[in-house]
KEKE-389506 format. One line per 3 residues: their letters; for each residue z, y, x of N, C-alpha, C. Coordinates in steps of 0.2 Angstrom, whole numbers, plus 5000, padded with zeros to 4 digits. Layout:
residues N
a = Z,Y,X,Z,Y,X,Z,Y,X; ... $
This chain:
residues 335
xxx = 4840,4972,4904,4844,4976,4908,4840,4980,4913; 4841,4986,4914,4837,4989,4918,4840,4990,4925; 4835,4989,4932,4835,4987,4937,4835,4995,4940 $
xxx = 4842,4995,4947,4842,5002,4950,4836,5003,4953; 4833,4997,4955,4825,5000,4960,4817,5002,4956; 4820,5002,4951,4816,5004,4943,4818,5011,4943 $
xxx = 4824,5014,4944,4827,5019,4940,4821,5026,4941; 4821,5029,4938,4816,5036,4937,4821,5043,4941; 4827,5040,4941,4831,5049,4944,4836,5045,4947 $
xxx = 4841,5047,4952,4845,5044,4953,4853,5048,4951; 4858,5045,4953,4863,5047,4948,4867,5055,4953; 4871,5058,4948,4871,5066,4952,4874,5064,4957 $
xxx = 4874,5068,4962,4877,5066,4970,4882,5072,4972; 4888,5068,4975,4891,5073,4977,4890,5077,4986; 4892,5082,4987,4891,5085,4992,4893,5077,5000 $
xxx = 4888,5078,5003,4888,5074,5009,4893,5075,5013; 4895,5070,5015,4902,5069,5022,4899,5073,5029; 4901,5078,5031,4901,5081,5037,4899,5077,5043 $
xxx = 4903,5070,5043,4900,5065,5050,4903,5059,5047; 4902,5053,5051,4903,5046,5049,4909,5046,5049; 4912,5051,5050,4920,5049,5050,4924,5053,5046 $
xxx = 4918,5057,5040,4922,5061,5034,4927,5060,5031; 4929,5050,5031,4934,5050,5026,4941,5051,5027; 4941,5052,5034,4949,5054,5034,4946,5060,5036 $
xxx = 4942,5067,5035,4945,5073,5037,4950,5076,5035; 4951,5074,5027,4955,5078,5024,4963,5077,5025; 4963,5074,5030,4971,5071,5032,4975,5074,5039 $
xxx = 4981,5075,5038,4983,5082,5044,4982,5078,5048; 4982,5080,5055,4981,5077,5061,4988,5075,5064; 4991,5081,5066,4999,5078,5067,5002,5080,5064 $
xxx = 5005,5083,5058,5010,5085,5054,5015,5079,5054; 5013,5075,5053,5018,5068,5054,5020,5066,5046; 5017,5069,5043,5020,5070,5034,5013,5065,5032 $
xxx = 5013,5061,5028,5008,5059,5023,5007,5061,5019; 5000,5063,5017,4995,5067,5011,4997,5067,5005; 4999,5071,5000,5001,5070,4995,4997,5063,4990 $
xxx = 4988,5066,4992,4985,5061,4989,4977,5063,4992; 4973,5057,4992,4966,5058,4995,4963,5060,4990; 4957,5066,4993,4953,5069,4989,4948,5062,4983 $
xxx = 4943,5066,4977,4941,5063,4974,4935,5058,4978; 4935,5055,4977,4930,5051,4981,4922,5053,4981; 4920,5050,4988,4914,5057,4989,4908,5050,4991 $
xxx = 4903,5049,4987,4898,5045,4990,4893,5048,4994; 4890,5045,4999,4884,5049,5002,4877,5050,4997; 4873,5056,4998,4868,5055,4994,4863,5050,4995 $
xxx = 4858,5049,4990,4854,5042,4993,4851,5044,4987; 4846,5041,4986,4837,5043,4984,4839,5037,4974; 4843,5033,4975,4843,5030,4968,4849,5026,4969 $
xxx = 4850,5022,4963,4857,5019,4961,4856,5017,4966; 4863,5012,4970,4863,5006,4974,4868,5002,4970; 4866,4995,4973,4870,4991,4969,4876,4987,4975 $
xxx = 4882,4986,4974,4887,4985,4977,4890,4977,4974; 4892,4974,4981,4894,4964,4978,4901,4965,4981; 4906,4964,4977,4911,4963,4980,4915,4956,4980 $
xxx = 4920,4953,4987,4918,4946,4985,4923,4945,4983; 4931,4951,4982,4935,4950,4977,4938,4954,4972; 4931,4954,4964,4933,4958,4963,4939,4959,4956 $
xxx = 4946,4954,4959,4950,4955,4954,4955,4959,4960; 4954,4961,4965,4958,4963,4968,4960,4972,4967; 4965,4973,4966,4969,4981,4965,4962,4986,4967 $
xxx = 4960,4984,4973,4957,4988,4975,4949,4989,4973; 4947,4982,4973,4942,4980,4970,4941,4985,4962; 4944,4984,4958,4945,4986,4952,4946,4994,4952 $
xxx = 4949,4997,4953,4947,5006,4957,4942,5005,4960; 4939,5002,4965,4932,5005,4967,4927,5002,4962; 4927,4998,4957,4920,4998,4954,4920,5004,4950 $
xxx = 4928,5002,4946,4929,5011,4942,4923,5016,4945; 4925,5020,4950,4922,5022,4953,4916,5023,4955; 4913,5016,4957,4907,5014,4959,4902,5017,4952 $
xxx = 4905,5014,4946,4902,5014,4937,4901,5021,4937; 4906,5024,4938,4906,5032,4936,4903,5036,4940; 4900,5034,4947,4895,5036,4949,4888,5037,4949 $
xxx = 4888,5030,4945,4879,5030,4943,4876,5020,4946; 4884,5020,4949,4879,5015,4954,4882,5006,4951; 4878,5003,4954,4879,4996,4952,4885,4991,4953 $
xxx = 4888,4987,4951,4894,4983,4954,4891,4975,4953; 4889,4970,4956,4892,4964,4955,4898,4962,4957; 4901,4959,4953,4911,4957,4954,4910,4950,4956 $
xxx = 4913,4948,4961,4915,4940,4964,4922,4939,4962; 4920,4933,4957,4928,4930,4955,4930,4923,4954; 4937,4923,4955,4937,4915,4956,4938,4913,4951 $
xxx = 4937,4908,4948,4939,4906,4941,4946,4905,4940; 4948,4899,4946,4954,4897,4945,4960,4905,4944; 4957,4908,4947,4963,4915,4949,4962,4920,4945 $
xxx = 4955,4920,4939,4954,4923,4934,4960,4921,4927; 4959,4915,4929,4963,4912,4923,4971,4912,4923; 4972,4910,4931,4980,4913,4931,4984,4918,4925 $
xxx = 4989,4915,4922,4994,4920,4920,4995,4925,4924; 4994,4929,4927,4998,4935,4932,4994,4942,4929; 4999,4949,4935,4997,4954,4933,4990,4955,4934 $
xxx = 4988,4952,4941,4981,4954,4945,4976,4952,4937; 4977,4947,4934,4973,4945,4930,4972,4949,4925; 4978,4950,4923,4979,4954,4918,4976,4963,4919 $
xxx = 4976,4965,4924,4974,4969,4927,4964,4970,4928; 4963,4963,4928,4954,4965,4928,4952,4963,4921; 4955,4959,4918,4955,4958,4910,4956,4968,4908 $
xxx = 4959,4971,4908,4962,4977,4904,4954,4980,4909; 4952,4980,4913,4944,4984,4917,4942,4981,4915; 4939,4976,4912,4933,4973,4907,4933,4975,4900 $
xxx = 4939,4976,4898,4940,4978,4889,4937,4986,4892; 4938,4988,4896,4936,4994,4898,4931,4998,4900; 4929,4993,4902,4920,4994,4903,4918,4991,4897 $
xxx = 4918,4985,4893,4918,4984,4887,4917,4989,4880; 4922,4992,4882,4922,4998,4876,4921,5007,4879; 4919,5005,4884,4914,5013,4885,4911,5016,4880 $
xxx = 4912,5024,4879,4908,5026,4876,4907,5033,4880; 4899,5035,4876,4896,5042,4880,4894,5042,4883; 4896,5043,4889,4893,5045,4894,4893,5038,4899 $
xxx = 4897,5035,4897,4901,5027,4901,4898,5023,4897; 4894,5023,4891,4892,5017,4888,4887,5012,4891; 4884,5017,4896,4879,5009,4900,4885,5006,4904 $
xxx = 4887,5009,4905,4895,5004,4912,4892,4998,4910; 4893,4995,4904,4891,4986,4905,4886,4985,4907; 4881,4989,4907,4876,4986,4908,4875,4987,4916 $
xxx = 4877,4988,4918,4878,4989,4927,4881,4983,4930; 4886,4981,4926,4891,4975,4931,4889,4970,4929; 4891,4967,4933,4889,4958,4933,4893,4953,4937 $
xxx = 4897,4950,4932,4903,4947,4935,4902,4940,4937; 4903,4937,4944,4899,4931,4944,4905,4926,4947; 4904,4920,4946,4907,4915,4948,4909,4912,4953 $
xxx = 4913,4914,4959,4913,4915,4967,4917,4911,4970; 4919,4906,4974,4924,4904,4977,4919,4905,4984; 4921,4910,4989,4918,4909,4993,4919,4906,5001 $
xxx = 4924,4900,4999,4925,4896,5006,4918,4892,5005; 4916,4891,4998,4908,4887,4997,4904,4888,4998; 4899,4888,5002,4893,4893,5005,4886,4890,4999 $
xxx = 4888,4886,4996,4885,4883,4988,4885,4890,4984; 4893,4893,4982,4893,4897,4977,4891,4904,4980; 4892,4905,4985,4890,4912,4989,4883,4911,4989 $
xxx = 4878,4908,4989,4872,4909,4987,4867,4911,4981; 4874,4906,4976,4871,4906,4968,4874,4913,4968; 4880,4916,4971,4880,4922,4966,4877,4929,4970 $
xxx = 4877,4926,4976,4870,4933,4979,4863,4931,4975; 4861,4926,4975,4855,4927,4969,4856,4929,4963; 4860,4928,4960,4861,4929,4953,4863,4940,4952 $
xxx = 4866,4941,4958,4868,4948,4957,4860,4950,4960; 4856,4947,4964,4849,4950,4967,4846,4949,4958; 4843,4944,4956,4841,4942,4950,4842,4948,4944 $
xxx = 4848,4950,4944,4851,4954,4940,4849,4963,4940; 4848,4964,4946,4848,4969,4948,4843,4971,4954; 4840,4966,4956,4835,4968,4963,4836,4969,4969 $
xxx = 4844,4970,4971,4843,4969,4979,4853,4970,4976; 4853,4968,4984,4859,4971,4985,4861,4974,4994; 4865,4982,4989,4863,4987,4997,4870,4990,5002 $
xxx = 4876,4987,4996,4883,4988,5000,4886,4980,4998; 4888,4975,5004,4891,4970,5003,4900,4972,5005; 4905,4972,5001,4912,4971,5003,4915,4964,5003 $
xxx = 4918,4963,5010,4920,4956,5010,4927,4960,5012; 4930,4958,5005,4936,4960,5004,4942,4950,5000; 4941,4947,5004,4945,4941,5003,4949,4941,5008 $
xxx = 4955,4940,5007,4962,4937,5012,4966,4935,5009; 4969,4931,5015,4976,4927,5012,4981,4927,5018; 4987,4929,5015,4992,4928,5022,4996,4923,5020 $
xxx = 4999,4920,5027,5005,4916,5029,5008,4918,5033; 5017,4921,5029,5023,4925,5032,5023,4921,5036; 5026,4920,5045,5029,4915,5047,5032,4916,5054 $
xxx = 5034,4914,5059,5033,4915,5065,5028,4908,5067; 5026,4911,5074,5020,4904,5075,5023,4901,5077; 5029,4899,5079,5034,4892,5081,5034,4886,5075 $
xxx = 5034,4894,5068,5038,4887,5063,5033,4888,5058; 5027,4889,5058,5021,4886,5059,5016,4883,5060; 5018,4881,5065,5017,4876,5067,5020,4868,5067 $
xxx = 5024,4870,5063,5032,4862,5065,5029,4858,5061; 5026,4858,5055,5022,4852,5051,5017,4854,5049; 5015,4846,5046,5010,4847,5043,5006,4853,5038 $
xxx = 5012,4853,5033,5009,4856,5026,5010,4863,5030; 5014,4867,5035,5011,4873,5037,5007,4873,5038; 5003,4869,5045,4996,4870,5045,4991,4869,5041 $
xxx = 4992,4867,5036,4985,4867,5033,4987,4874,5029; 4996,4875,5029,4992,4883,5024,4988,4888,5031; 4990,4888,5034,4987,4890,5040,4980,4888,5041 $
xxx = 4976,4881,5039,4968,4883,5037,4966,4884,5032; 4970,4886,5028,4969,4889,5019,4970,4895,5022; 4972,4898,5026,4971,4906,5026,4965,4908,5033 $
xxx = 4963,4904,5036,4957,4902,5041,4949,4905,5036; 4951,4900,5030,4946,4895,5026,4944,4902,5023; 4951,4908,5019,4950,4912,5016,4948,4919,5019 $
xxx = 4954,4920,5025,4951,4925,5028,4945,4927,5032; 4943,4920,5037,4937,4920,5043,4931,4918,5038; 4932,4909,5036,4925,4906,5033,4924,4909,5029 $
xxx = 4927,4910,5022,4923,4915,5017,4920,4920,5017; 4923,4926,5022,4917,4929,5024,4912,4928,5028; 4914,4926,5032,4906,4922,5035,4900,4921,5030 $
xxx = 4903,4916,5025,4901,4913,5021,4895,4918,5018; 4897,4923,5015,4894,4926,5008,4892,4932,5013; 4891,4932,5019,4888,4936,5026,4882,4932,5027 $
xxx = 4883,4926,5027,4876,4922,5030,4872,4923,5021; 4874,4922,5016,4872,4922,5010,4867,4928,5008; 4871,4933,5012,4866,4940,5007,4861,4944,5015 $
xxx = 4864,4941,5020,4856,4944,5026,4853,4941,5022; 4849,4936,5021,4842,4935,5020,4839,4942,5015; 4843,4943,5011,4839,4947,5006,4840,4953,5009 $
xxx = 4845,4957,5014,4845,4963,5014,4839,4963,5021; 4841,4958,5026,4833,4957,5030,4827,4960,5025; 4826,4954,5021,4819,4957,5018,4818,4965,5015 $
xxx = 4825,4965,5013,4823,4974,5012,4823,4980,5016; 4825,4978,5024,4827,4980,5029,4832,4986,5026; 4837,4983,5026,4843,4987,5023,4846,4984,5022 $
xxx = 4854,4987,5020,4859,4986,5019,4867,4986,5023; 4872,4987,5020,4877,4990,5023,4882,4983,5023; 4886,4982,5026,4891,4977,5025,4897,4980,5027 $
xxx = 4903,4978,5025,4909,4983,5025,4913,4977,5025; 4917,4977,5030,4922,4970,5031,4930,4974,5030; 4935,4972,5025,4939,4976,5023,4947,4971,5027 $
xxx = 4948,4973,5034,4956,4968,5035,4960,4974,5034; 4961,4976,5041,4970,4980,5040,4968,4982,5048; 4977,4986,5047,4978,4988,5054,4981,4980,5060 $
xxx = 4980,4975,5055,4983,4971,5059,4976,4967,5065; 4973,4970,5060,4965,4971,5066,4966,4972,5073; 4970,4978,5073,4973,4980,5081,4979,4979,5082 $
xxx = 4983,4977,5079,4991,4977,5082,4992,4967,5080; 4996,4967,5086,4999,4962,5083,5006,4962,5080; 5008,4959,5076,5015,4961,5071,5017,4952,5069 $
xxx = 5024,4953,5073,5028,4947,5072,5029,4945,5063; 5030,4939,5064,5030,4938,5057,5021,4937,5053; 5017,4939,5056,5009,4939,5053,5006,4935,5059 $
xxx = 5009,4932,5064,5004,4930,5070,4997,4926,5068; 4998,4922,5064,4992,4918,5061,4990,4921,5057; 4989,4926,5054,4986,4933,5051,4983,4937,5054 $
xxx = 4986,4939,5058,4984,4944,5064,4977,4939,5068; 4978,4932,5068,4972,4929,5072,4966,4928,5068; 4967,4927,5061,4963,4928,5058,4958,4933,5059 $
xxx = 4961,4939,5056,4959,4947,5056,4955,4948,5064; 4959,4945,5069,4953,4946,5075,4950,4944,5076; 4949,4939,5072,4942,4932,5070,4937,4933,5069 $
xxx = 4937,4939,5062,4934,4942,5058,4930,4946,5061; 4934,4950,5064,4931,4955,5066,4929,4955,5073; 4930,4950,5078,4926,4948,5083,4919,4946,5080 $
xxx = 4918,4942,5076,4911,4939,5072,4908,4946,5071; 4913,4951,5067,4908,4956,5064,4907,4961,5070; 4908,4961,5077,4905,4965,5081,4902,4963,5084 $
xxx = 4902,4954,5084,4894,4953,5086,4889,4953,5084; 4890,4951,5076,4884,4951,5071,4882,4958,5070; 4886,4965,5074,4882,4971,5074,4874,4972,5076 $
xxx = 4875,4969,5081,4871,4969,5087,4863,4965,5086; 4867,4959,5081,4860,4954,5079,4857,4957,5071; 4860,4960,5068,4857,4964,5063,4853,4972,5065 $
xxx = 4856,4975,5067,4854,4983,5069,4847,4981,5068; 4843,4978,5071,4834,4978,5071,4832,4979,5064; 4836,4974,5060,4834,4976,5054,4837,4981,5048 $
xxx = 4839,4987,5050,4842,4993,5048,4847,4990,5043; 4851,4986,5045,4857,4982,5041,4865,4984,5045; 4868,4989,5043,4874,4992,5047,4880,4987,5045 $
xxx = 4885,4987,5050,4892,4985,5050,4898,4989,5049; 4900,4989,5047,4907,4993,5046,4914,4988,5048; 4918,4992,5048,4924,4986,5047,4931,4993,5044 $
xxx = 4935,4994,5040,4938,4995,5036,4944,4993,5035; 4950,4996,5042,4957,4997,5042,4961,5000,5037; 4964,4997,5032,4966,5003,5027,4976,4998,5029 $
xxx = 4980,5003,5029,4987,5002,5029,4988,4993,5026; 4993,4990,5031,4994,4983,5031,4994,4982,5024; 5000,4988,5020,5004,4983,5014,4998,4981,5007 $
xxx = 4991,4987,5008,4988,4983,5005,4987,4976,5004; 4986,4974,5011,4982,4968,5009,4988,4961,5011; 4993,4962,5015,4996,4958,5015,4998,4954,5014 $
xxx = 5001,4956,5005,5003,4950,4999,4999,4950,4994; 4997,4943,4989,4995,4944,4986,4996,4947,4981; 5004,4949,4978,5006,4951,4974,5012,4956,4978 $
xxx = 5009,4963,4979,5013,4967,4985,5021,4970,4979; 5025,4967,4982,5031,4971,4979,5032,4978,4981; 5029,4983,4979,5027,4989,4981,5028,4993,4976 $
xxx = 5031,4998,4975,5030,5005,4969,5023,5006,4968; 5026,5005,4960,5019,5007,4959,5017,5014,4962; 5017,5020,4962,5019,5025,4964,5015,5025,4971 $
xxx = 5017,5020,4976,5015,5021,4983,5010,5015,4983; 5010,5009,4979,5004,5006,4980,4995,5009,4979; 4997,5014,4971,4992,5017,4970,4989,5021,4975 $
xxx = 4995,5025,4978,4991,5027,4983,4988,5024,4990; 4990,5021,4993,4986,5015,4997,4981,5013,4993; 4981,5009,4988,4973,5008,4985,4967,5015,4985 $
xxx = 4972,5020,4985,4967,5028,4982,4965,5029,4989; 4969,5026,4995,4966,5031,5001,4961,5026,5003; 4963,5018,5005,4957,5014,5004,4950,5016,4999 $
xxx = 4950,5017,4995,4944,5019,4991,4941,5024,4993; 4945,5029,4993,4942,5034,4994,4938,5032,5002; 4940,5029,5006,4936,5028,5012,4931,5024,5012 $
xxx = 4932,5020,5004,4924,5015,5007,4918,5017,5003; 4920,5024,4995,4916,5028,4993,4914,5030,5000; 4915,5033,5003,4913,5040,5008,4911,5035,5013 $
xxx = 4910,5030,5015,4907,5027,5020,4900,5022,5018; 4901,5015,5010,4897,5013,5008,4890,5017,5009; 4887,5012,5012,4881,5016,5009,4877,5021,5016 $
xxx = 4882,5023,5019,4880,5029,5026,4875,5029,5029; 4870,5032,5029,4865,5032,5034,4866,5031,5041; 4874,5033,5045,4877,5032,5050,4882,5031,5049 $
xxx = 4886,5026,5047,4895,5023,5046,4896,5023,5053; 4904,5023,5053,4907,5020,5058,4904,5012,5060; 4908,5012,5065,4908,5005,5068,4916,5003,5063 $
xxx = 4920,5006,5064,4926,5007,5061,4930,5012,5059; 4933,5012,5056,4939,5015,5052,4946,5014,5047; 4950,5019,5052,4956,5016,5050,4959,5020,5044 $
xxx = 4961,5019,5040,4963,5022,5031,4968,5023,5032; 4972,5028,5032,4980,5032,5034,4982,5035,5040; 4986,5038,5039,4989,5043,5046,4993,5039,5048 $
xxx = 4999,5033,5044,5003,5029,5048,4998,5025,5054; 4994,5023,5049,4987,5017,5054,4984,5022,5060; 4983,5026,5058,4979,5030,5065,4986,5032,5069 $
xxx = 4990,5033,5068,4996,5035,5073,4997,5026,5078; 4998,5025,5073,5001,5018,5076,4994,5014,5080; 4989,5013,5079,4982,5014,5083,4981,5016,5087 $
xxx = 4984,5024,5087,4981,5026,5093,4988,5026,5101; 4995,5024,5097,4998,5023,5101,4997,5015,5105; 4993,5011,5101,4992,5004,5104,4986,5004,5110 $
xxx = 4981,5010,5110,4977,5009,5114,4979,5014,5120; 4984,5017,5116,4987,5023,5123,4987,5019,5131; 4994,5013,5124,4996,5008,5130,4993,5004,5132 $
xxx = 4988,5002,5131,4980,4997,5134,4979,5000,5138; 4977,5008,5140,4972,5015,5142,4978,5013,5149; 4985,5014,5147,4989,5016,5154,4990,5009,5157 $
xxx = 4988,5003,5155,4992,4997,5158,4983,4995,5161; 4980,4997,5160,4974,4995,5163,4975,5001,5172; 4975,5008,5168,4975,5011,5176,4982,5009,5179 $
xxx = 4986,5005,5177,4992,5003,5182,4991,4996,5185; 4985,4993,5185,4983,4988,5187,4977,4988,5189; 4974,4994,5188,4967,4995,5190,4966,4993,5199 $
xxx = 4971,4993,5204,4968,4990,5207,4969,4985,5210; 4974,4980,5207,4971,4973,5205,4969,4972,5206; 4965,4974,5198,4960,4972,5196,4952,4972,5201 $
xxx = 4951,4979,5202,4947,4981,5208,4948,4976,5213; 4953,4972,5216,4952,4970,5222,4949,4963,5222; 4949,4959,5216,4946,4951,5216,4936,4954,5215 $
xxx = 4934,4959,5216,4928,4960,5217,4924,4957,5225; 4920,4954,5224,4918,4951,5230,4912,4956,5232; 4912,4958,5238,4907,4963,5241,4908,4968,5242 $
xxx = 4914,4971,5236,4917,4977,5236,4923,4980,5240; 4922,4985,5243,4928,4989,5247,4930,4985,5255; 4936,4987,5258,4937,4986,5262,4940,4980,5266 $
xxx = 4945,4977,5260,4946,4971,5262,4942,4966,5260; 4936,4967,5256,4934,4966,5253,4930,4956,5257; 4931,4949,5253,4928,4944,5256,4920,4944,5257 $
xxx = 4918,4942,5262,4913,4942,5267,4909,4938,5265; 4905,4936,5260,4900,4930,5257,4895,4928,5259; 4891,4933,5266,4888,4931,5270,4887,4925,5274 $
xx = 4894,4924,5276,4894,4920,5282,4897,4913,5277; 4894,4908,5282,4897,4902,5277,4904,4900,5281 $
């Protein structure tokens, strides 16, 4: 199998994103109308293949972005869990029909198999997240975009999950899933992107990121969990030219695991998500964040409106518990 950091040419490259926040330029600003459909997906250029680990890749969205990823030039390790490989359901049935897929390319598509590498992943286990960042390293020589695209939700209000037992433990089953496992398969693949002084990490929740939303409360704690960890872990990787992303794409993706969605409207949520993580994966300069839809950015930016205004409506409160400062200010000189 040939290794992308071998390669002799690198795969043809589309036209470069205009700034780190190219991927939603192509979306009105206020029309109030939702896009027909997000343009084709734009990777940034870069000097040879890059190879990509996603840690769920039987996920709707997983599944279109390797498509994608394949048909660019570039590499895919897939993380899957066996148990939910094997499930009866459509999700399965859906990465099964991308495997006969890649399986039976031809032409131009016939190395596809040789690109992917589907590995054996539960990663609340920091055991298998190591085997399979070695094995996709082993395979392929580095790994240079990580997507930690695992969640699990529990519907509920926090009252009445709380009331017993077996709530709460689904409530550390979605802890275990959401927050641990990404940790997990984060603490697994620095070491190697250290060594190479590189590498990208994309952390995929939602807009629940920033809002809170009744019904998702221990959902929504998770998700600020997540992404509290990944704004600190900014700061401790940067030396080593290892970036952070984090990747808000519209709730109803990620909410259920089997979204009761039109097809129709589902596709497109997965196609506007995609298209954002093509157009950022990889960036010489990504965002810090990014929010995937015009509902998410309306509704975001009315969340921070009312932060912005409830701060200067208390700002001098706040000002006033300052010790040394202003006029009334207490006197800490004198004992």
């Amino acid at each position: 199998m040939d290794s992308p950091s071998a390669a002799s040419s690198a795969p043809p490259q589309a036209p470069a994103p205009q700034s780190a926040a190219a991927p939603g330029a192509g979306q009105p600003a206020a029309t109030g109308q939702r896009p027909a459909r997000p343009r084709s997906p734009r990777f940034p250029p870069h000097n040879a293949p890059r190879v990509w680990f996603l840690t769920n890749g039987t996920s709707p969205i997983s599944i279109s972005l390797a498509t994608q990823i394949l048909e660019h030039g570039d590499y895919v390790v897939a993380g899957v869990l066996p148990a939910e490989f094997e499930r009866e359901s459509g999700r399965s049935e859906e990465f099964r029909d991308f495997l006969d897929k890649v399986g039976g390319a031809e032409g131009d598509k016939e190395r596809w198999k040789e690109r992917l590498r589907v590995v054996s992943l539960d990663a609340r286990v920091i055991g298998q997240c190591q085997s399979a960042i070695a094995e996709g390293v082993d395979a392929f020589g580095k790994i240079d975009v990580l997507l930690g695209c695992s969640n699990e939700t529990v519907v509920g209000t926090v009252e009445e999950l709380s009331q017993s037992t077996r709530t709460m433990n689904l409530v550390r089953d979605q802890f275990e899933t959401t927050f641990f496992s990404n940790v997990n398969i984060i603490k697994a693949v620095l070491p190697a992107m250290r060594s190479a002084k590189n590498g990208h990490i994309i952390m995929l929740t939602g807009t629940t990121g920033h809002l809170g939303t009744p019904g998702l409360g221990m959902y929504c704690a998770a998700q600020w969990a997540i992404e509290g960890y990944c704004d600190s872990l900014a700061y401790e990787i940067a030396p080593f030219n290892i970036k952070m992303s984090i990747v808000q794409p519209n709730m109803e993706v990620n909410v259920s695991l089997y979204p009761m969605l039109d097809p129709a409207v589902r596709s497109l949520l997965i196609a506007e998500t995609v298209h954002a993580l093509t157009a950022i994966g990889g960036h010489d300069n990504p965002p810090a964040r990014h929010i995937v839809g015009f509902e998410g950015v309306a509704s975001v930016k009315e969340k921070l409106k009312t932060v912005s205004e409830e701060l200067e409506d208390f700002n001098e409160v706040s000002g006033a518990v300052d010790i040394g400062k202003g006029e009334d200010a207490m006197d800490i000189s004198q004992g």
